[in-house]
C-alpha positions as CSV (number, residue, x, y, z in Angstrom):
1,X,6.9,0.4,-39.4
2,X,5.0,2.9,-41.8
3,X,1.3,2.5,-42.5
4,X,0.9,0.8,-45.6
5,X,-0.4,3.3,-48.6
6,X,-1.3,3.2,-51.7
7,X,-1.5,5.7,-54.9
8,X,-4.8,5.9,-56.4
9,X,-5.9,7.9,-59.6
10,X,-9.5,7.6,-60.7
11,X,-10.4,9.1,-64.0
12,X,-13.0,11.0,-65.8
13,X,-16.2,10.5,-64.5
14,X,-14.8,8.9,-61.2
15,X,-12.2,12.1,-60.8
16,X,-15.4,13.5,-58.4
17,X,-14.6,10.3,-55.7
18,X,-10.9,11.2,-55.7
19,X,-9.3,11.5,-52.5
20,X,-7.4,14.8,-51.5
21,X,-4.4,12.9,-50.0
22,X,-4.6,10.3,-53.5
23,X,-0.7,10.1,-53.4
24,X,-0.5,8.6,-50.3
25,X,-3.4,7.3,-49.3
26,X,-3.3,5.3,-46.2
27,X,-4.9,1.3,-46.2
28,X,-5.0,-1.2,-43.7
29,X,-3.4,-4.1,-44.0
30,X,-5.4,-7.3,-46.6
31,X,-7.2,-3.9,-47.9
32,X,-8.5,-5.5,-51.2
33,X,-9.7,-3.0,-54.1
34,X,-13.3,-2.9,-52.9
35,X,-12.2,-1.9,-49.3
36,X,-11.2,1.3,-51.3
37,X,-14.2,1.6,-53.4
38,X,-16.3,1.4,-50.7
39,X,-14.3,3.8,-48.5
40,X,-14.1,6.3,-51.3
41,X,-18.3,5.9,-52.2
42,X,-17.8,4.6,-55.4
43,X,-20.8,2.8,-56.8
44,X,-18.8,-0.5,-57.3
45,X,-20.5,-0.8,-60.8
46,X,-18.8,2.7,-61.5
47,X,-15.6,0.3,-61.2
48,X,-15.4,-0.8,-64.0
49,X,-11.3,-1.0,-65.6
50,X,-9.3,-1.5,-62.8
51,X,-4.9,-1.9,-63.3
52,X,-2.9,-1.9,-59.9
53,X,0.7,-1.1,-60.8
54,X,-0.8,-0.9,-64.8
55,X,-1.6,-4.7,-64.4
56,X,-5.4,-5.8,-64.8
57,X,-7.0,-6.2,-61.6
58,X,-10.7,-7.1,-60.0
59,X,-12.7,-5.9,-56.9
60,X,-11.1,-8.5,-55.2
61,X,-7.4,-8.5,-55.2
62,X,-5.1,-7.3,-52.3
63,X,-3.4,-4.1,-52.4
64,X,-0.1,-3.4,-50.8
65,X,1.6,-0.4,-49.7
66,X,3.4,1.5,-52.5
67,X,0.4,0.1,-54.9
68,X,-0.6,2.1,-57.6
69,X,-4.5,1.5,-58.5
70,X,-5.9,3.1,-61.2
71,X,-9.8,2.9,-61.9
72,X,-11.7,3.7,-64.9
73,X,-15.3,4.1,-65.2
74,X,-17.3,1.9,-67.9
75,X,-16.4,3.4,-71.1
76,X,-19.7,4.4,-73.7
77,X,-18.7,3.9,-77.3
78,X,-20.7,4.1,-81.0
């Protein structure tokens, strides 16, 4: 069987932490969201909006292979 992967695409200000290999990027298996963070040096604060498969997630949930996570930094406003 395959190593589980995921997709990951971080935007603006987190673009800097992404990954060359973002489109199949390789987990192990129970990887939650903040396994990732942390393997990709992302101050988990930076983590702010987080959608796996463009559904709300935490820092917490479980990723799967074929998972698409998307992370958003906080976003400044006026």
């Amino acid at each position: 069987m395959a190593n589980p992967e995921i997709q990951i695409k971080l935007f603006a200000t987190l673009n800097k932490f992404a990954p060359e290999n973002g489109d199949h990027y390789p987990i192990p298996d129970d990887a939650t969201v903040a396994d990732v963070v942390t393997a990709l040096s992302i101050p988990k604060k930076e983590a702010k909006l987080i959608f796996i498969n463009n559904t709300r997630a935490d820092l917490d949930s479980l990723l799967k292979s074929g998972d698409r996570l998307g992370i958003f930094p906080p976003v400044g406003g006026g």
